[in-house]
Structure formats: structure tokens, C-alpha cells
C-alpha positions as CSV (number, residue, x, y, z in Angstrom):
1,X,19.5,12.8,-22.2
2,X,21.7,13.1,-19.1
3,X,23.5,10.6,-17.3
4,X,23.0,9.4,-13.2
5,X,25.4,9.1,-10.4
6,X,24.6,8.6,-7.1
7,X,23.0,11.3,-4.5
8,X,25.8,12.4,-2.3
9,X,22.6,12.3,0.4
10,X,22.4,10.2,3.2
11,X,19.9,8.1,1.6
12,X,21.2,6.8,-1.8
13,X,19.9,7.9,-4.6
14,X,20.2,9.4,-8.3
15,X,20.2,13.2,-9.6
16,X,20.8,14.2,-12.8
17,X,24.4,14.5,-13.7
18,X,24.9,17.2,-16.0
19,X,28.4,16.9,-16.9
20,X,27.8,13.7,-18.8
21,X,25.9,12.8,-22.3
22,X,25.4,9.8,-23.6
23,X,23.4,8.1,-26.6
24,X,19.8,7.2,-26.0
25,X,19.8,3.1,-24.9
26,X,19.3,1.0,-28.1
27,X,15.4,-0.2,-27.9
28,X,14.3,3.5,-26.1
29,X,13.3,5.9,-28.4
30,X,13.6,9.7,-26.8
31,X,10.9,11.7,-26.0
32,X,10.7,14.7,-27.6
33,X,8.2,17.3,-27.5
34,X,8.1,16.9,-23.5
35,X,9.4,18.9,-20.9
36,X,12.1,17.1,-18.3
37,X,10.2,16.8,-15.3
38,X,11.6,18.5,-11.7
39,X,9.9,16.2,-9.2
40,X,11.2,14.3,-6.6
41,X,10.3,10.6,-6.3
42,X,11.4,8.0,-3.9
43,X,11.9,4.6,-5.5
44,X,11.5,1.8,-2.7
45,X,12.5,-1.7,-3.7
46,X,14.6,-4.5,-1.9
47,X,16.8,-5.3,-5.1
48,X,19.6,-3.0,-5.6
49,X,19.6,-3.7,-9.0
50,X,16.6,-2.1,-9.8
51,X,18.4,1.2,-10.2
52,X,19.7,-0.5,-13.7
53,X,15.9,-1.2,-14.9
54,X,15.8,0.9,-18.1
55,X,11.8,2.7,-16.9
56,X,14.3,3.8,-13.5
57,X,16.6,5.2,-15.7
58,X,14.5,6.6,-18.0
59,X,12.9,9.0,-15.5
60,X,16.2,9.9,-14.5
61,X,17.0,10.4,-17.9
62,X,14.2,13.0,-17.9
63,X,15.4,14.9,-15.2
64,X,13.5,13.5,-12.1
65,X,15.2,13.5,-9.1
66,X,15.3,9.9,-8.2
67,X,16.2,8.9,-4.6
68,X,16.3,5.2,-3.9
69,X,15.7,3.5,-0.4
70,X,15.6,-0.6,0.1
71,X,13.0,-0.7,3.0
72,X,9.7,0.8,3.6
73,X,11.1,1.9,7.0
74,X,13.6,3.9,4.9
75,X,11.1,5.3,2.5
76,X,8.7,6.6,5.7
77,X,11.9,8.2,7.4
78,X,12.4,9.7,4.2
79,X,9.4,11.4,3.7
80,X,10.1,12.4,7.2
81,X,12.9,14.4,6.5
82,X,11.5,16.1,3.7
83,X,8.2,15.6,2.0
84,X,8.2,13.9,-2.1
85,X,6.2,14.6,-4.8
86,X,5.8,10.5,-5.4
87,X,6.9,7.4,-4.1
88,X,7.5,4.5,-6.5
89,X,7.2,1.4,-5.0
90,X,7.6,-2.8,-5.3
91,X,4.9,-4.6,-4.0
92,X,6.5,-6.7,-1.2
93,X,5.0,-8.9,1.2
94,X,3.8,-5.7,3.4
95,X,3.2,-3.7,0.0
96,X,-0.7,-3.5,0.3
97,X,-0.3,-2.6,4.3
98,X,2.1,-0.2,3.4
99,X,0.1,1.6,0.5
100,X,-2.8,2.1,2.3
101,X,-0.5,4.0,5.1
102,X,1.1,6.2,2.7
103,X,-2.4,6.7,0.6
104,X,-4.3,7.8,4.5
105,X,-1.4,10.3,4.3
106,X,-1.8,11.7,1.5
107,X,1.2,10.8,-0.2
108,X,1.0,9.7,-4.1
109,X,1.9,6.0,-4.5
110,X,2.9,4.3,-7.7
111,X,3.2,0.2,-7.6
112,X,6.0,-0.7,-10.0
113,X,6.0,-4.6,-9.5
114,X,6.9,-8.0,-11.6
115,X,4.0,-9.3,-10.5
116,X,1.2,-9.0,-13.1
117,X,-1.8,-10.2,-11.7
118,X,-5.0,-8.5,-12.3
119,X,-6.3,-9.1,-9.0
120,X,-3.2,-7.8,-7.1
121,X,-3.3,-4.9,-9.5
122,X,-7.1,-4.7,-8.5
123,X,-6.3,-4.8,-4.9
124,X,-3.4,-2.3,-5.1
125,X,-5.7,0.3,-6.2
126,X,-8.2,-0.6,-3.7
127,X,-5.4,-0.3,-1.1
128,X,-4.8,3.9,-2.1
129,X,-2.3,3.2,-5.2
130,X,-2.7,6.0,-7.3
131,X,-1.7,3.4,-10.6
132,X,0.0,0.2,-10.9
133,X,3.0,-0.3,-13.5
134,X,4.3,-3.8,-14.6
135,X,7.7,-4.1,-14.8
136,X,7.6,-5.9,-17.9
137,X,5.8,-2.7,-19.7
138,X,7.8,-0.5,-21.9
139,X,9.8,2.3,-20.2
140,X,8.0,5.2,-21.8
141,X,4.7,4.1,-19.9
142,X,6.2,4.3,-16.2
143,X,7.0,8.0,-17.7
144,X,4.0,8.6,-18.8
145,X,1.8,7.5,-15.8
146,X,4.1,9.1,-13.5
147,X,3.4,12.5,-15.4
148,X,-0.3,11.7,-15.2
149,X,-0.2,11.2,-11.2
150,X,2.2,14.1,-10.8
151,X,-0.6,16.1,-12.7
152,X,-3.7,15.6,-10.0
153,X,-1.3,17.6,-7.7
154,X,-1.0,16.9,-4.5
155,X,-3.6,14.4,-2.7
156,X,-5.1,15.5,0.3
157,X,-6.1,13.2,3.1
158,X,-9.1,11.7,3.5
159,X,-11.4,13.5,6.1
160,X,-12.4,11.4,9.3
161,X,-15.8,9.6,8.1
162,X,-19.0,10.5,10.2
163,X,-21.2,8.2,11.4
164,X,-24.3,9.9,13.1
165,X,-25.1,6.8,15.4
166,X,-21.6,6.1,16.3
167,X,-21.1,3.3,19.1
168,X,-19.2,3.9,22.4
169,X,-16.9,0.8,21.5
170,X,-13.8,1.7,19.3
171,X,-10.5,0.6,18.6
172,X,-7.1,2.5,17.6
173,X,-5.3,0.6,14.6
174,X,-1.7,2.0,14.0
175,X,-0.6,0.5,10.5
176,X,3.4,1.6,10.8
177,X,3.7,0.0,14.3
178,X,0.8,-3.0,14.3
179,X,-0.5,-1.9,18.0
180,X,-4.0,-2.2,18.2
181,X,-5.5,-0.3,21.5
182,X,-8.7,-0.8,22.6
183,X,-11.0,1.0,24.3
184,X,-9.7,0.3,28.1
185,X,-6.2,1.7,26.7
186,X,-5.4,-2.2,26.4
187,X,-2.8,-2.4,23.7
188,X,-1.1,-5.7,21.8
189,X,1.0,-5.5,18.5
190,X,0.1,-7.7,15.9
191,X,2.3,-10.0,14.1
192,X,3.6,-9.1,10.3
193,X,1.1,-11.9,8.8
194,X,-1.7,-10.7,10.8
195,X,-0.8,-7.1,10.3
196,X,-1.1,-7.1,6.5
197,X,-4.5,-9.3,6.9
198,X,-6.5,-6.6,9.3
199,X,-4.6,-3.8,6.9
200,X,-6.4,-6.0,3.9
201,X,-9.7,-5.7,6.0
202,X,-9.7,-2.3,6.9
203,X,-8.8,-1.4,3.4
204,X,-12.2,-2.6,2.2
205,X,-14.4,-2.2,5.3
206,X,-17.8,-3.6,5.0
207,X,-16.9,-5.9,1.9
208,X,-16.9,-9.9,1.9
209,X,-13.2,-10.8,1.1
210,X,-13.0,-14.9,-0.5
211,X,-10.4,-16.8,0.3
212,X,-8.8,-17.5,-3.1
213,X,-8.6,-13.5,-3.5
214,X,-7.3,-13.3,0.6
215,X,-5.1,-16.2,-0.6
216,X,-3.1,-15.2,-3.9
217,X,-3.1,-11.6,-2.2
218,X,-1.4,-12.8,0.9
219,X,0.3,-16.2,-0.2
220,X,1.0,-15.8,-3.5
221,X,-0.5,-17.9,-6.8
222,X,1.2,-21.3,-6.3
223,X,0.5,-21.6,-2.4
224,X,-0.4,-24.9,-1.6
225,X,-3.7,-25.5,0.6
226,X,-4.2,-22.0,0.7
227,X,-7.9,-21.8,2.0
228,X,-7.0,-23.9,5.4
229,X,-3.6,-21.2,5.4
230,X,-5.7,-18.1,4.9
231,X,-8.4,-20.1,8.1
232,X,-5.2,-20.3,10.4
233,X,-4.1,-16.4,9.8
234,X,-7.7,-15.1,9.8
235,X,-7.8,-17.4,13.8
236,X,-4.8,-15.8,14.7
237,X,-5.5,-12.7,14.5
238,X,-9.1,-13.0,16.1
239,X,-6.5,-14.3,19.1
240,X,-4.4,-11.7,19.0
241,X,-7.3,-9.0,18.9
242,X,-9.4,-10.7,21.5
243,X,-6.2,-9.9,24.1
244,X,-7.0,-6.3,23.1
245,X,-10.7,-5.9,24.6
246,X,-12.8,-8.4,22.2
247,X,-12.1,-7.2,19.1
248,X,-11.7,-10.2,17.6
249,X,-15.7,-10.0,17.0
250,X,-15.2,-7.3,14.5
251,X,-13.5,-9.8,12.0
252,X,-16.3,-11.9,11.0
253,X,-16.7,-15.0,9.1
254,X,-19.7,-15.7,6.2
255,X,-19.6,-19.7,6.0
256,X,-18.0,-21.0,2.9
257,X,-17.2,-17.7,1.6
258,X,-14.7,-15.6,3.3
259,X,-14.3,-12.9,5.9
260,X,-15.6,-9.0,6.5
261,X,-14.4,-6.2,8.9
262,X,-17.9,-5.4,11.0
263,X,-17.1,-2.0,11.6
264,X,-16.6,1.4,10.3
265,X,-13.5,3.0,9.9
266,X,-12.1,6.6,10.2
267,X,-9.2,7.7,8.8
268,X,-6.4,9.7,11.2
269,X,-3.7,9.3,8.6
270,X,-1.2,6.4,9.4
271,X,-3.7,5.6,12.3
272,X,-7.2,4.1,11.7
273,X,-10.3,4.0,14.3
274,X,-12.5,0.9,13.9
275,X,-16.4,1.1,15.4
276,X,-18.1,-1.9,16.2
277,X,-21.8,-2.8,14.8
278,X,-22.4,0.2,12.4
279,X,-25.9,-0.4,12.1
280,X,-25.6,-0.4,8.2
281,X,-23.5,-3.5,8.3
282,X,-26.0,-5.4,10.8
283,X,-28.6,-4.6,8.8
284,X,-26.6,-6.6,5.5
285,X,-25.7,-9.4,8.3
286,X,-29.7,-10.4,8.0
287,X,-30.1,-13.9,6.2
288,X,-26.5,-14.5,5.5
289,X,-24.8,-17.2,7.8
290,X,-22.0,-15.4,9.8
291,X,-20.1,-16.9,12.3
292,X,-17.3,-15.1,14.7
């Protein structure tokens, strides 16, 4: 196995150094049989220290070229400067917003998080992860899963859908910026909470969302009065997208159940178009309660 030492890059990050051996780290076994891999993965995560996390370092081990950013800004402008084969990621508070941009752009996304829960893991993959990896799993599994991804090759976006009886009122969703334009060219940029919440919607257009799953997704487990918390956000941003020429309407409400995105959406890449009143979703409205 080879030792790591920082990228001499602009962005820091870890290459293989070759001048250096060292012992395997007691408690990780070597692979053997395996070829080192050659791809080139960003790792995104707030906490420096996660370069020392023994899966990190044993992908480097295997010869991936690691390249670690602290923001998702930085991991964006990265792939902007040169494309990635992978990007490894923590699932921060704009984690799920985030994964759904990279996933409409075709870019592989692995979640590599603390947090266990099998409905975050649920909704990662809903949001375009391509897996999701607890921290707390052995090392050789983030290996192994990133082998498995890196095999599909590369991902392709997703076509714009089609919708045969589309309506003449449609709004422009830009997930990297929040600005929201409407159909006048009336634009207004939505707040970070409200951001994630309409990036949650779009994510699963069509679908009832409850508030427990809206709340441990966007709160966290222990939040306390959660369902009135998750009312409040899901207000707001009806506020903020009625500035931008009624689109509040397409965020509706089935009583004592949770919320839905009334419209269809096509996929752009990091930019999303939302159509009101698909007939298909009017059609489901019948004999349910919804409010706006």
C-alpha cells in the first residue's frame, strides 16, 4: 500500500505518494487479488479531519486519486475545471439539494455520512445518489461500492420529460443559485431552508411527502415540534413563490398528511422546468382534500 501527501493543486487534496511504504493499519486487512483503481474522486466534507477516516485512506491506499474540497461550492467549481469520475460526499444540511443537482448532471454521487437513518438513506437515493455508505461501516465496503458505481460508467443525463398536453404556465427552477423565474421573466431567489424544501419536492414530483419524513429529512431526528416547523417552511416558501407569478399554487397541501409538487418537471441539468396542472396529477387530486 502507498502512502498520501497532499495534491500540490489548487484545491487540496491527496495522490498517491510513491516514494513511501508503510505497513497495512492494524484492524484493515489488504486487498489482494484487486487491481488499484485510477479514478479520480472528489471527497466533499466540512471536517478536515475526514481525510484521517481510515475508508478515505483506504481508497488512497488503492491508488485513487483523492481530491478533497470543504464546500459544495468548491466541489461544483471543481468539477468545473476538470470533470471527475465520482464525487464522495457528506450529507449536510443542503446534501439532498445538492445531490439531486449533481445527479440532473450526470455526475456519479456517493453519500458517505454518520448519519444512519434508513429514511435519509431512502431519500438520498431518491434524490440521484448513486449509493449511500455509513461512516461507521468497515473500510473495505466504501471500496467496494465505489468499484461498483465506477463500473456502470459514466451516467448520462436524464432526457427532458415529454408531456403531450403540456400547459402554457411554467416555471424555471435553478438548484445552484435558488432563483425561481416565472413565466413573465419575474424572478426571486429562495432562501436556503426553502431552497432544500422545493429541491425535496421536485425530487419526488407527484408524490405525497408526510411531515415526519419532511421533518427528520430537513430538521433532523430530535427536532422539537417539528410538524408546526415543517407548516412554517412549507408557508414560506408558498410566499416567496407567490412573488414569482403564483407559483405558490404548485406546492399543495393534502389535510393532515403532508405536501405534493402539482406539476411536472423536466430536467435541463442543474436547472429544472416545473408545469402547472399535469392533468395526470388532477386527475389523482379527485376525492382527496387538498388545500393551497
Amino acid at each position: 500500500m502507498t502512502d498520501c501527501k497532499l495534491s500540490p493543486q489548487g484545491l487540496s487534496g491527496l495522490v498517491p505518494d510513491p516514494t513511501r511504504r508503510r505497513r497495512p493499519a492494524a484492524g484493515l486487512p489488504t486487498v489482494v487479488g484487486v487491481q488499484s483503481g485510477t479514478a479520480s474522486i472528489i471527497v466533499c466534507d466540512a471536517d478536515p479531519r475526514s481525510l484521517t477516516d481510515p475508508a478515505i485512506q483506504m481508497l488512497c491506499n488503492q491508488g485513487f486519486e483523492l481530491e478533497h474540497v470543504l464546500t459544495l461550492d468548491a466541489a461544483e467549481a471543481a468539477f468545473a475545471h476538470r470533470e471527475r469520475d465520482l464525487l464522495i460526499m457528506d450529507l449536510g444540511p443542503e446534501g439532498l439539494a445538492a445531490c439531486l443537482r449533481f445527479s440532473r448532471a450526470g455526475r456519479r454521487v456517493i453519500i458517505f455520512s454518520a448519519k444512519a437513518d434508513a429514511l435519509l438513506q431512502v431519500s438520498a437515493l431518491e434524490a440521484g445518489a448513486d449509493d449511500y455508505v455509513a461512516k461507521s461501516a468497515h473500510p473495505l465496503e466504501l471500496v467496494a461500492r465505489v468499484r461498483a458505481v465506477l463500473r456502470r460508467g459514466v451516467r448520462e443525463p436524464p432526457a427532458p420529460a415529454r408531456d403531450p398536453i403540456a400547459p402554457a404556465a411554467c416555471w424555471r427552477f435553478d438548484g445552484a443559485s435558488g432563483i425561481v423565474t416565472g413565466p413573465s421573466g419575474r424572478a426571486v431567489r429562495l432562501t436556503g431552508g426553502s431552497r432544500e424544501l422545493l429541491s425535496l419536492l421536485i425530487a419526488n414530483p407527484g408524490a405525497v411527502l408526510h411531515r415526519p419524513h419532511l421533518a427528520r429529512i430537513l430538521l433532523g431526528p430530535n427536532a422539537t415540534g417539528a410538524a408546526r416547523a415543517i407548516d412554517v417552511r412549507v408557508s414560506r416558501l408558498r410566499r416567496s413563490l407567490d412573488s414569482c407569478d403564483g407559483a405558490g399554487r404548485l406546492v399543495r397541501t393534502l389535510q393532515g398528511v403532508g405536501f405534493l409538487l402539482d406539476a411536472a418537471v423536466e430536467d435541463f441539468g442543474m436547472t429544472v422546468t416545473l408545469r402547472s396542472a399535469p392533468p395526470r396529477l388532477a386527475e389523482m387530486r379527485q376525492g382527496r382534500r387538498w388545500t393551497t
